[in-house]
C-alpha positions as CSV (number, residue, x, y, z in Angstrom):
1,X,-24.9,-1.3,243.9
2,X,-27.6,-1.0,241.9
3,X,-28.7,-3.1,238.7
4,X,-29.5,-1.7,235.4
5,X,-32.3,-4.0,236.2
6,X,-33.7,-2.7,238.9
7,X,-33.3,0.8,238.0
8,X,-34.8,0.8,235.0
9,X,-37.8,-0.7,236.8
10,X,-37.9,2.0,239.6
11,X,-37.0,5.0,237.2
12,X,-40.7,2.9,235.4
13,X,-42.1,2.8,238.4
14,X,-41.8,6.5,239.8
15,X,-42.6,7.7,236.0
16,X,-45.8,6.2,235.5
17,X,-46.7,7.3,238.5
18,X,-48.1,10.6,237.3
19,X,-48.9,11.5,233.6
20,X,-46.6,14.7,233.8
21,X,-43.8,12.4,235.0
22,X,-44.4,10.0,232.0
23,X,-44.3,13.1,229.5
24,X,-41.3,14.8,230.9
25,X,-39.3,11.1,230.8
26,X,-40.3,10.3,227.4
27,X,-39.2,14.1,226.3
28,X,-35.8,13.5,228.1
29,X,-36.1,10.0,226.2
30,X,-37.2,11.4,223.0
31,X,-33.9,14.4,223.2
32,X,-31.1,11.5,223.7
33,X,-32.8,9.3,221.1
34,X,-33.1,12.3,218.3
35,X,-30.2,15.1,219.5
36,X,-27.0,13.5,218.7
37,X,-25.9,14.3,215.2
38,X,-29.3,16.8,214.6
39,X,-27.4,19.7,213.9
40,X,-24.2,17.9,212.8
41,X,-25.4,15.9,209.7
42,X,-24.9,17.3,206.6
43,X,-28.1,17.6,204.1
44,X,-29.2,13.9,202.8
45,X,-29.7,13.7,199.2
46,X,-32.3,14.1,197.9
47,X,-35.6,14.1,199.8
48,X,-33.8,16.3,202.8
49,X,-32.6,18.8,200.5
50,X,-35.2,19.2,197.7
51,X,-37.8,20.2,200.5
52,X,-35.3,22.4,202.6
53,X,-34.4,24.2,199.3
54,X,-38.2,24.8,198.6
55,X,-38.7,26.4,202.1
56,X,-36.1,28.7,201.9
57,X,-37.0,29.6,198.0
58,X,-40.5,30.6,199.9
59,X,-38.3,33.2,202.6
60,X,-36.5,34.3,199.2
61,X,-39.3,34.8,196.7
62,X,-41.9,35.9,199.6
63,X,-44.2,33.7,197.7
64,X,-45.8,30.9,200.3
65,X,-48.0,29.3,198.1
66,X,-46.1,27.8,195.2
67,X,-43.8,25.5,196.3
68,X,-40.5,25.1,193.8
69,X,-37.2,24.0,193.7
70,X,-35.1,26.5,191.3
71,X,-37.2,27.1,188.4
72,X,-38.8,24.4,188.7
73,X,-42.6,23.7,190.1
74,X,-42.4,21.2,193.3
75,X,-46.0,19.7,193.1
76,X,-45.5,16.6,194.8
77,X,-46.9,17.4,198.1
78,X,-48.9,19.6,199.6
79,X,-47.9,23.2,201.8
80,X,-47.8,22.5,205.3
81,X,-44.1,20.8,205.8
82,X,-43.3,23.6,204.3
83,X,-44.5,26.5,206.0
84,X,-43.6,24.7,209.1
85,X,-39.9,24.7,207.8
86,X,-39.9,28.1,206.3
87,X,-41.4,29.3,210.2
88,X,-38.3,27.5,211.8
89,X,-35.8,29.2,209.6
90,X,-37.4,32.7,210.1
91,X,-37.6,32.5,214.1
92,X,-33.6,31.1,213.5
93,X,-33.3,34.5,212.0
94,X,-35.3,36.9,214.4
95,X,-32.9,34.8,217.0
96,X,-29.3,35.7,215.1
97,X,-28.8,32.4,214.1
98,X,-25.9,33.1,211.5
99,X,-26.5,31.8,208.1
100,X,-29.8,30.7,209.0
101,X,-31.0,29.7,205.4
102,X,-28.3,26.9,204.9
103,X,-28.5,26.0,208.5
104,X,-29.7,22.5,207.9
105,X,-31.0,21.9,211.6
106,X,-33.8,24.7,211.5
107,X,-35.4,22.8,209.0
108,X,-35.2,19.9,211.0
109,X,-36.7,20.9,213.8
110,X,-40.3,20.4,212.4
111,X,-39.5,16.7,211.9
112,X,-37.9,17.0,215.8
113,X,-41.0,17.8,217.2
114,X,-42.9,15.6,214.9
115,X,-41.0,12.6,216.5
116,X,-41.2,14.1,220.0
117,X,-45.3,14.6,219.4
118,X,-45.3,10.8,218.0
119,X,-43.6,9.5,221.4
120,X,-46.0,11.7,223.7
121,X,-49.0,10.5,221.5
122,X,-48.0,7.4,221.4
123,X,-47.8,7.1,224.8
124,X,-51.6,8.8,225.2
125,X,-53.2,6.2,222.1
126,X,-51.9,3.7,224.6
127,X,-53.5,4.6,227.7
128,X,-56.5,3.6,226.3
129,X,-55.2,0.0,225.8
130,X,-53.0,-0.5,228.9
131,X,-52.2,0.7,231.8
132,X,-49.8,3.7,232.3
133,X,-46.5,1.9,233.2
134,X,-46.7,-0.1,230.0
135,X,-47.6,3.1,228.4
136,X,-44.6,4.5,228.9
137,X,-42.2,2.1,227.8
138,X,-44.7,2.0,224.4
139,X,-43.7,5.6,224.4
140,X,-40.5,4.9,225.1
141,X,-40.1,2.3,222.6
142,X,-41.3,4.5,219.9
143,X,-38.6,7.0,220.8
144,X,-36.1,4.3,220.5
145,X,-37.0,2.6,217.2
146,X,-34.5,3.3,214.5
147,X,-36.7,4.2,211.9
148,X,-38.5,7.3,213.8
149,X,-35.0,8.2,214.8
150,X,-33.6,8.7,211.6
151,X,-36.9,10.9,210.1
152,X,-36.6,12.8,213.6
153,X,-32.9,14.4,211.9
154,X,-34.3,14.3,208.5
155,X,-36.5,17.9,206.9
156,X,-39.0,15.8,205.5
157,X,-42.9,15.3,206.2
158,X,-42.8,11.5,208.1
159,X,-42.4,12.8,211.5
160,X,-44.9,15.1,211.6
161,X,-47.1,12.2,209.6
162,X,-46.7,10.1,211.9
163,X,-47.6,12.1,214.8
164,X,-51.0,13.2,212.5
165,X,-51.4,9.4,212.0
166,X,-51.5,8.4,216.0
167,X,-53.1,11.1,217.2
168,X,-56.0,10.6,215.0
169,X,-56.0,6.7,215.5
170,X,-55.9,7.0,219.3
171,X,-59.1,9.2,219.0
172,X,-60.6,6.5,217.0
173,X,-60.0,4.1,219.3
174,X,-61.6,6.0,222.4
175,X,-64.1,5.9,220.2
176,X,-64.7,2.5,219.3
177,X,-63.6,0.8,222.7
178,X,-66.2,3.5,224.3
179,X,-68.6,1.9,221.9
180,X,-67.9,-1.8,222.4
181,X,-67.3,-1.1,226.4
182,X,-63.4,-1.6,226.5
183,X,-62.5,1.3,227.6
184,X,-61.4,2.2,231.2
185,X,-62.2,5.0,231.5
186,X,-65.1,8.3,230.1
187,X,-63.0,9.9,226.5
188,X,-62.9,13.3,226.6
189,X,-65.3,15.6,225.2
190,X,-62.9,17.1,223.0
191,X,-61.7,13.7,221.3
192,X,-63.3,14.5,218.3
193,X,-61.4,17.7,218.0
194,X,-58.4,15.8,218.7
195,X,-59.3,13.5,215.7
196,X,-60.2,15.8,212.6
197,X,-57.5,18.7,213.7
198,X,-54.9,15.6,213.2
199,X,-56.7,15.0,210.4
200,X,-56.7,18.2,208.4
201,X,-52.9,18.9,209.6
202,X,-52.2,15.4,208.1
203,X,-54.0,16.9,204.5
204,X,-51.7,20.1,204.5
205,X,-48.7,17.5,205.5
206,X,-49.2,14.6,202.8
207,X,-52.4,14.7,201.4
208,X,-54.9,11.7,201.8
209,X,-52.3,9.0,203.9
210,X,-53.8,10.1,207.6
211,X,-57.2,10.0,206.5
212,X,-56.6,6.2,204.3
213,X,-55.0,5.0,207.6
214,X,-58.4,5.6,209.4
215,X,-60.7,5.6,207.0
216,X,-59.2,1.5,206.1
217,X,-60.0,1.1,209.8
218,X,-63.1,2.3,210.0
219,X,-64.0,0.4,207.2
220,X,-62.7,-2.8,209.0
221,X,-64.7,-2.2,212.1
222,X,-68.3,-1.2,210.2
223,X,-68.2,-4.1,208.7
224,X,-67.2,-6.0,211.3
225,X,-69.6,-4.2,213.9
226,X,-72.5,-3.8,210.7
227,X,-72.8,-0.4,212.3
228,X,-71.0,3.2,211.9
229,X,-72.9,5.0,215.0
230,X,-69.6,4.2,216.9
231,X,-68.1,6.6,214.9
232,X,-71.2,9.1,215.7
233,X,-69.1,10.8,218.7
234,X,-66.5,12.0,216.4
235,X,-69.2,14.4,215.1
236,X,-68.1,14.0,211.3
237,X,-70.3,16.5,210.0
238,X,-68.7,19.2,211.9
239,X,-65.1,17.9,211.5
240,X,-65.2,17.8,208.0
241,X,-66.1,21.4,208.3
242,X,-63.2,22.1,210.4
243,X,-61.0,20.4,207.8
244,X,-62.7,22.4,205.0
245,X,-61.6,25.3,207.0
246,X,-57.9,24.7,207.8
247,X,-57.2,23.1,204.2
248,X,-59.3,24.8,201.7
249,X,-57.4,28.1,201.8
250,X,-54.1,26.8,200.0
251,X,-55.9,24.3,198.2
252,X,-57.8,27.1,196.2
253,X,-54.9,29.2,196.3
254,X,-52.6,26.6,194.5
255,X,-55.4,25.4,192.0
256,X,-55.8,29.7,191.3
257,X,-52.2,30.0,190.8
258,X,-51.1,26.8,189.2
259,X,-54.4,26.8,187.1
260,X,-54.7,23.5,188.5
261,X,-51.7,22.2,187.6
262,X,-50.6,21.0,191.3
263,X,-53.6,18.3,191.0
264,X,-52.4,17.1,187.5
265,X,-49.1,17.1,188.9
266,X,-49.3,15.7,192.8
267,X,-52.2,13.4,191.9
268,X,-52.0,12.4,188.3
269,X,-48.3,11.9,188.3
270,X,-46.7,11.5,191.6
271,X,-49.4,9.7,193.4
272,X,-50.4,7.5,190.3
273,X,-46.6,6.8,189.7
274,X,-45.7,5.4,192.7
275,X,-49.3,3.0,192.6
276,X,-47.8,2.2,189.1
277,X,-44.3,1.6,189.3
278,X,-41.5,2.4,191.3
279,X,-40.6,5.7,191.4
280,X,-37.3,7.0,191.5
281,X,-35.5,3.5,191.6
282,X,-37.0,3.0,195.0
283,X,-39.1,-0.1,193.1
284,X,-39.8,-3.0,195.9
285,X,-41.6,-6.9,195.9
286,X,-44.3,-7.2,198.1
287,X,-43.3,-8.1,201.4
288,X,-40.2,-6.1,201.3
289,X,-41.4,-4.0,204.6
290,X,-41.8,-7.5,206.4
291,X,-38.4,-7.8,205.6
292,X,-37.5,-4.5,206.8
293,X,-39.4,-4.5,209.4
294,X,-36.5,-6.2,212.6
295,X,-34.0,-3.5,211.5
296,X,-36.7,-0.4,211.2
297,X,-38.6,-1.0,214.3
298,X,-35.4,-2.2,216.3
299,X,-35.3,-3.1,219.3
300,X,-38.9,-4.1,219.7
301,X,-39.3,-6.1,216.7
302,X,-38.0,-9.3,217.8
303,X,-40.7,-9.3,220.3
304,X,-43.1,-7.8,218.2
305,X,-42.9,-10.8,215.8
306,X,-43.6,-13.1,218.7
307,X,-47.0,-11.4,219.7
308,X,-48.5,-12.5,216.1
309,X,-49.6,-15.8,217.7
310,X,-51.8,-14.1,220.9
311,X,-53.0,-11.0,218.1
312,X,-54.7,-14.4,216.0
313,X,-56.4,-16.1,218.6
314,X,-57.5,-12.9,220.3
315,X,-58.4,-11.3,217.0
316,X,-62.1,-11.1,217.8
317,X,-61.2,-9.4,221.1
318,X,-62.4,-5.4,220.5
319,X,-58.7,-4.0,221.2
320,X,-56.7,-6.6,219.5
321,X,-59.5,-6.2,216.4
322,X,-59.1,-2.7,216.3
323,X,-55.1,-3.3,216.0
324,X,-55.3,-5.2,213.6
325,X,-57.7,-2.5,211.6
326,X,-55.2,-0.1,212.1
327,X,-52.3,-2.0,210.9
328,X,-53.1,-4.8,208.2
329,X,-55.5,-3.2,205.8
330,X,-52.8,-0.6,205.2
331,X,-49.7,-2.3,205.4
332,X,-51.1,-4.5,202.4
333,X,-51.6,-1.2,200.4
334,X,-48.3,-0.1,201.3
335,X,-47.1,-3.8,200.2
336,X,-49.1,-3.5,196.9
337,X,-47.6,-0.4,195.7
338,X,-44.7,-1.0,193.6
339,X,-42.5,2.5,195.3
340,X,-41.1,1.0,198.6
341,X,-40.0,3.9,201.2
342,X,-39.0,2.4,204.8
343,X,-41.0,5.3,206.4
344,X,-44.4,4.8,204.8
345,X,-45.2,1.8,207.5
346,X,-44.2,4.5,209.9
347,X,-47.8,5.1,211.0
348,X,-48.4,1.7,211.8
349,X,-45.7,1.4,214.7
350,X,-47.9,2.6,217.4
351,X,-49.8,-0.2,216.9
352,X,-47.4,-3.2,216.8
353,X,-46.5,-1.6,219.5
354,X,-49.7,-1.6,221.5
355,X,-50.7,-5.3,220.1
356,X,-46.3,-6.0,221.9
357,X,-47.5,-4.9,225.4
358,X,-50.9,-6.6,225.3
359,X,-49.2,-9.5,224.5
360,X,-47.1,-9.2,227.0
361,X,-49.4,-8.1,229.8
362,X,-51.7,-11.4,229.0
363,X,-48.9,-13.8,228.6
364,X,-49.2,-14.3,224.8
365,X,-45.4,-13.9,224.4
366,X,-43.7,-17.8,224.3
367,X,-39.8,-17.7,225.3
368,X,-39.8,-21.5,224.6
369,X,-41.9,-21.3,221.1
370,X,-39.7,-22.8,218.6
371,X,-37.3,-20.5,216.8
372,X,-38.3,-17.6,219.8
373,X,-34.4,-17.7,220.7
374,X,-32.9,-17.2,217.7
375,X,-35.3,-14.6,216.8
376,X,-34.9,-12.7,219.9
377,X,-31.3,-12.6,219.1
378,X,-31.9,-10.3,216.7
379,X,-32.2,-7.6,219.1
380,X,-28.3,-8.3,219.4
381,X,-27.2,-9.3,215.8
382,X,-29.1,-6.4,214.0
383,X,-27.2,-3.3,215.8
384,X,-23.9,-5.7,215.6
385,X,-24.5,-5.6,211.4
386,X,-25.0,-1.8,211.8
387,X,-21.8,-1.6,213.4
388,X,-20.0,-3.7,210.9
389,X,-21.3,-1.9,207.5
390,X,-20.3,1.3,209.6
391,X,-16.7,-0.1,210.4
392,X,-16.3,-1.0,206.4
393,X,-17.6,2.2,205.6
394,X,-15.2,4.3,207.6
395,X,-12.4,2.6,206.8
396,X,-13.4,2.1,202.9
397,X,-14.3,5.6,202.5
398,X,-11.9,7.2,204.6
399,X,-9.1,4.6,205.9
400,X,-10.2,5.7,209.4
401,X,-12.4,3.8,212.2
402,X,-14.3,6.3,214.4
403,X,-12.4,5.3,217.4
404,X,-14.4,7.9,220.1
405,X,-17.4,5.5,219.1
406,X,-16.1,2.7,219.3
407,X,-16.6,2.6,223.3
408,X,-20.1,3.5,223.2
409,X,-21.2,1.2,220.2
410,X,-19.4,-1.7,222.4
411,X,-21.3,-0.9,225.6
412,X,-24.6,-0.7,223.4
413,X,-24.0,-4.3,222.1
414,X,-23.4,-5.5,225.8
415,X,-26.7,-3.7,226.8
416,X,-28.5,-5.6,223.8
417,X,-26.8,-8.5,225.2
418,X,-28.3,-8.3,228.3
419,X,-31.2,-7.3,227.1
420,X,-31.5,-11.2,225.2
421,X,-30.6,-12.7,228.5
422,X,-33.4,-11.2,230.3
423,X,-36.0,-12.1,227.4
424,X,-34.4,-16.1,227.9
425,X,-35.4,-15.4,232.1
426,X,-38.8,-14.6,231.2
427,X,-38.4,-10.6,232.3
428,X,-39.8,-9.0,228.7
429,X,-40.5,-6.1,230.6
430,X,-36.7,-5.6,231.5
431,X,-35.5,-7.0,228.2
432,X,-37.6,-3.9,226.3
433,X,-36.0,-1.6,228.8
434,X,-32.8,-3.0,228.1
435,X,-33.3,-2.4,224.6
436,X,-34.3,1.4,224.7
437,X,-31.3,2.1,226.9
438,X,-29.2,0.1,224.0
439,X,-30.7,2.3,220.9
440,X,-29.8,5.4,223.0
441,X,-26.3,4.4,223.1
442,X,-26.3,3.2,219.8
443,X,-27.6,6.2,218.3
444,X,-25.3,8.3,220.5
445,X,-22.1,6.4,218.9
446,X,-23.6,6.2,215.3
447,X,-24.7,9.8,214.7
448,X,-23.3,11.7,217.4
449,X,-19.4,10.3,217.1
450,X,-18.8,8.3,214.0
451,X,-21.0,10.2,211.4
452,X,-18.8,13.5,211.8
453,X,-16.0,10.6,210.8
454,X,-17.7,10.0,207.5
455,X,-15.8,13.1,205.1
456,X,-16.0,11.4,202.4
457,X,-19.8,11.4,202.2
458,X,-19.8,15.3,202.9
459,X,-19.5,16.3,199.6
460,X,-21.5,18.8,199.5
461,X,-20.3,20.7,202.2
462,X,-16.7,20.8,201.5
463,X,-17.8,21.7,197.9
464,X,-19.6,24.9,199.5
465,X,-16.7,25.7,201.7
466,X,-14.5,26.1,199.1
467,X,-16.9,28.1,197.3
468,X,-17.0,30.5,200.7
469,X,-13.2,30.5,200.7
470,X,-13.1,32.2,197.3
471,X,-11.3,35.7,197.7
472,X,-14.7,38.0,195.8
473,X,-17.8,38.2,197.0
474,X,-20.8,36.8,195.6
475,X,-19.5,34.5,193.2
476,X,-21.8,33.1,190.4
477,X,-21.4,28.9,190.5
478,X,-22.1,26.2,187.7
479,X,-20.9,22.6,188.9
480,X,-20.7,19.6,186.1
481,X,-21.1,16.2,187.0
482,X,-22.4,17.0,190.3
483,X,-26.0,17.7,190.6
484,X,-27.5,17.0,193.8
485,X,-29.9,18.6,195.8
486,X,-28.1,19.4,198.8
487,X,-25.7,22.0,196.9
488,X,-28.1,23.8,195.5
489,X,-29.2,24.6,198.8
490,X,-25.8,25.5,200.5
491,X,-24.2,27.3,197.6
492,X,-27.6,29.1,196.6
493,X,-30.6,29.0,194.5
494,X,-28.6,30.4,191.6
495,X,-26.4,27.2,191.1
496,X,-25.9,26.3,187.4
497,X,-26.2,23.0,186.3
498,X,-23.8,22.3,183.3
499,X,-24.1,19.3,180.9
500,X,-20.1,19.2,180.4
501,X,-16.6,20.6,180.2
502,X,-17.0,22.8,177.5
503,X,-20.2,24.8,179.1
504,X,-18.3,25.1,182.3
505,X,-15.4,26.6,180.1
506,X,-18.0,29.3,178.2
507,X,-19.5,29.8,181.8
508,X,-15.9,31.4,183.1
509,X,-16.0,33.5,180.2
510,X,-18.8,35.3,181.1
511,X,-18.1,38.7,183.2
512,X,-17.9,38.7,187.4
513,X,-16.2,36.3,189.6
514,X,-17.4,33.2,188.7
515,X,-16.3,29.6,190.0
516,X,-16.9,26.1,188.0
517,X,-17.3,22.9,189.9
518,X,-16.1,20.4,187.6
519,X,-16.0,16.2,188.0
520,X,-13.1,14.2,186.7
521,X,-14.9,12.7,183.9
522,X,-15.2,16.1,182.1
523,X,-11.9,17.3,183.3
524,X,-10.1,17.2,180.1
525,X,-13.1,18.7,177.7
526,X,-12.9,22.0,179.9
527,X,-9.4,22.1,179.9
528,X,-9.1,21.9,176.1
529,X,-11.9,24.5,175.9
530,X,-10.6,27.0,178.6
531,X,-7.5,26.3,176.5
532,X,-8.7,27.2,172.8
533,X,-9.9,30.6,174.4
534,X,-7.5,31.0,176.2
535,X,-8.4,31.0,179.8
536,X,-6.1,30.5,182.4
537,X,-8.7,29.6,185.3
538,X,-7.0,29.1,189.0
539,X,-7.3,25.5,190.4
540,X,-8.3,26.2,194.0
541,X,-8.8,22.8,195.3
542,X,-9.9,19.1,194.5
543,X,-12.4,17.4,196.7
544,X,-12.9,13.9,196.8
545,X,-15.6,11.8,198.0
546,X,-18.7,9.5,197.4
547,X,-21.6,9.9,196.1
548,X,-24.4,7.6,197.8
549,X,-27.4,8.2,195.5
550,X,-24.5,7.5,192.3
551,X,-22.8,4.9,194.4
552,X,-19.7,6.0,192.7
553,X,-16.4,8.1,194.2
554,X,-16.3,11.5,192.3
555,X,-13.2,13.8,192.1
556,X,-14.4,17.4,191.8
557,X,-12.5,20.0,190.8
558,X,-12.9,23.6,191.9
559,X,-11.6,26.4,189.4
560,X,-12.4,30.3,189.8
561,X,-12.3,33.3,187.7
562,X,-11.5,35.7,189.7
């Protein structure tokens, strides 16, 4: 019988044997890391939603240059996300896909293909660091790190970012190991190209974060090197053209039609904001992403951690320094800016990963280093915690445990297991394997079979069902109490947002079939409104659930006027 041992290392082995068998394993890699629960999911408030809703107001209104969510202006970030989402939806639609606009997995599948692109590229920015087999499993890491798997099923911009982010940072570094003679092999001709087309998508995806992730790094390395003619090969003069060319259009377009109110708003408040405080509650200390980091960039991070010793004393070295270009000077401005996401540090994976594998290729990972046991361990104790908040979840929420998962969230602790005991024999090699095949099972019992579990959190959707279940067509909606993103976009653009009972009550009164969404705290102010005029709305249903972004249960109460 065969080992999981030794086949993982053939299945390496015959892989990396050719570059097309490399890419077609890290796609198949990439699909069972990202497919389960894609399509099942319901919309996350309030990111996923707020930008879905704006790509399917631009199919509605026809108008592909604004970007708005109901009435009002979206100028956050820029058009591209977008445009991609909005070009999902509309070949969902040429295809039959029924209900395509509130199909929440057509907008997703930018972000899919973002994450795939970020594996494959990952893969490539490493072939000019190591060789191909620990390529792959760099590749293959990427595809199994939790934090690119959960933007890979979200509709917003951080997969495709971070796709943007690699490819153009894997062109830079063609170019600078050319420079400094570490690099194995001639760069293509075409690098540059690959480098300023990932730039300008990068500036129609989120502004200036691609070009500040290279730009900090070539900053880093001129100094260093007291030279920029490295950078000559990327032919800037001619790639800032080609950027002028892609993003200029909808830049002047926006500025026309916004009489520059876009800038004032994307740079002089939402930028600015999150450099001066923390933005939507998502405020954070410095060092939060440190902190993070062993649960975002499971299972490698354990390992990860251990390479910081070999990246110091090789930090003079021209691959390790350029590593450490890419990753430290903006990690620290991600640190220093009071708004802490998870994903902004996204970017910076494929390079812990890179600096991981050269680590381990020159024997600068220590399995007897004090406290290297206990932190390997995490690669077991971090999805163990996952699975106990999701165990209290199930049961708080719901008074259920997803019992089809439990199976497959066992065997993915036991892989993880054995994945420790091979880092304690020395086989890191095996140990990483160990870990991807563990986040594939993990992520196949988490979203696949205990997420669909989870009713209570699907407010939303059960709130639109019942909506859809009302007997006339067309109904006009206001909903009290509730007023989150995702339900504008499944019950429609149109959605009312009412500040209490009483305008829920007037709102019946109006003429048409007309339905009221109405939370328990303002229960009794529309009943004795509906009563003084005397309205005798239908109960259809009541819907209970929880709120995550209130972190409160909500009853919801769901009246028509038919």
């Amino acid at each position: 019988m065969i080992s999981l041992g030794s086949g993982l290392d053939r299945l390496a082995s015959f892989a990396s044997a050719s570059h097309w068998r490399a890419c077609l394993l890290l796609v198949l890699l990439s699909l069972a890391a990202f497919l389960p629960g894609f399509a099942g999911l319901q919309p996350f408030d309030r990111d996923e939603p707020r930008f879905a809703q704006a790509s399917k107001q631009m199919l509605e209104t026809g108008d592909f240059v604004d970007i708005r969510f109901q009435d009002e202006a979206r100028h956050k970030k820029p058009v591209g996300i977008y445009w991609l989402q909005a070009a999902s939806v509309a070949a969902g639609e040429a295809l039959g896909v029924p209900q395509a606009r509130t199909t929440i997995w057509l907008y997703r599948l930018p972000s899919l293909l973002g994450a795939i692109a970020t594996v494959l590229l990952t893969y490539w920015a490493l072939l000019a660091f190591v060789g191909a087999r620990l390529a792959l499993l760099g590749g293959a890491l990427m595809a199994a790190a939790v934090l690119l798997g959960v933007e890979a099923r979200f509709a917003k911009t951080d997969a495709v970012l971070a796709a943007c982010a690699v490819a153009s940072m894997g062109a830079l570094a063609r170019a600078w190991l050319d420079w400094t003679r570490s690099l194995a092999f001639v760069p293509s001709r075409h690098n540059w190209l690959v480098f300023w087309s990932a730039t300008a998508l990068g500036l129609l995806i989120k502004g200036p974060i691609v070009p500040m992730v290279w730009g900090l790094a070539t900053l880093v390395l001129a100094i260093r090197e007291r030279s920029l003619r490295w950078f000559a090969p990327l032919r800037p003069g001619l790639g800032l053209l080609l950027c002028l060319v892609v993003v200029l259009p909808w830049f002047v377009a926006i500025a026309v039609k916004t009489g520059g109110d876009f800038f004032a708003e994307s740079v002089g408040k939402d930028m600015l904001a999150k450099v001066g405080e923390g933005q939507e509650k998502h405020w954070g200390p410095p060092g939060l992403y440190l902190l993070l980091f062993f649960g975002t960039y499971w299972p490698s991070a354990a390992l990860a951690a251990m390479a910081v010793p070999f990246a110091w004393v090789k930090r003079r070295e021209p691959q390790i320094l350029f590593l450490i270009a890419w990753i430290v000077p903006s990690w620290l401005v991600f640190e220093a800016v009071p708004t802490k996401l998870p994903h902004y540090v996204l970017p910076l994976y494929p390079a812990i990963t890179a600096l991981l594998l050269l680590a381990l290729v020159n024997g600068g990972i220590d399995r007897d280093r004090r406290g290297a046991g206990p932190t390997a361990f995490l690669v077991v104790a971090v999805p163990a915690a996952l699975v106990g908040v999701l165990l209290y979840g199930t049961w708080t929420l719901d008074r259920t445990l997803p019992w089809l998962a439990l199976p497959v969230l066992a065997l993915a602790l036991l892989v993880a297991f054995r994945g420790f005991l091979a880092f304690r024999q020395g086989a890191f090699e095996g140990a990483l394997w160990r870990g991807v095949v563990a986040s594939l099972l993990l992520g196949a019992g988490v979203y696949g079979l205990a997420a669909p579990s989870l009713r209570g959190l699907k407010l939303s959707p059960r709130l639109a069902e019942a909506v859809q279940a009302v007997a006339c067509p067309n109904p006009q909606v206001i909903t009290v109490g509730y007023r989150e993103p995702s339900l504008v976009f499944l019950v429609g653009t149109d959605l009312r947002m009412g500040a209490d009972g009483v305008v829920a009550a007037a709102f019946l009164r109006e003429p048409g079939c007309r339905v009221a969404l109405v939370e328990g705290r303002f229960l009794d102010g529309f009943r004795q409104a509906t009563a003084a005029s005397g309205q005798a709305p239908r109960l259809l249903t009541t819907i209970s659930g929880f709120n995550l972004n209130g972190g409160k249960r909500l009853d919801m109460s769901v009246f028509v006027r038919e």
